[in-house]
N, C-alpha and C positions, 0 to 999 in steps of 0.2 A: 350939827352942821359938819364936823370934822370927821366925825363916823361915816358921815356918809359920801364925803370927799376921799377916803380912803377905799369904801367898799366900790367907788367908780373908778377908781384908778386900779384898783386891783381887778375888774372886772375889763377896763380897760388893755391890762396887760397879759390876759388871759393866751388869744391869738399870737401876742408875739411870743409871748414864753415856749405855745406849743408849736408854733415852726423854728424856734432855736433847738426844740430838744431834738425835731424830728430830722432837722440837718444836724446837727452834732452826731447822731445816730446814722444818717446818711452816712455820713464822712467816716466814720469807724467801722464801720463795713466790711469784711472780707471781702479783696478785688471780686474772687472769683464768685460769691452771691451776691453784688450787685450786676457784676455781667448775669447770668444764671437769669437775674428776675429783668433783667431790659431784655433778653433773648425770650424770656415766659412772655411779655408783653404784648413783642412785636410777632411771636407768632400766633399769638391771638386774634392779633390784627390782621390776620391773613389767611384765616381758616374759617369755616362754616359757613358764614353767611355772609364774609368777604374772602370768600375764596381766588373771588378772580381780580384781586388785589395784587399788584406786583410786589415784592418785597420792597424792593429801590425807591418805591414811590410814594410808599408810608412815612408821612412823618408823624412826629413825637407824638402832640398832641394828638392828631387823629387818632394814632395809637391808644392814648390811654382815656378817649373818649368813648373807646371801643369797647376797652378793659373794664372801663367804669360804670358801661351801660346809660350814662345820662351826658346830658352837658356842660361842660366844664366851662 
């Protein structure tokens, strides 16, 4: 019973561990590669097959729904 109260808590804390590591990794970031990859994002979001996308009018998510190819 106690094994298996650990192995759900552990599997429970799986999602939070891995979005603390991925913002801790965020946040140490070289300014200039995270600008670098928000600048890769957003002109993603404004070329090919949204070309006739205004820059100004993209926002975030649309952006990296674009980047991402599915839905977020």
């Amino acid at each position: 019973m106690l094994a298996s109260r650990v192995i759900y808590a552990a599997r429970q804390g799986w999602p939070q561990r891995r979005e603390r590591a991925a913002m801790w990794l965020a946040w140490h970031l070289p300014r200039w590669l995270a600008a670098w990859c928000f600048v890769r994002v957003a002109a993603h979001g404004t070329t090919g097959e949204w070309s006739g996308t205004v820059p100004a009018h993209l926002d975030v998510i649309e952006a990296l729904r674009r980047w991402d190819g599915r839905r977020i």
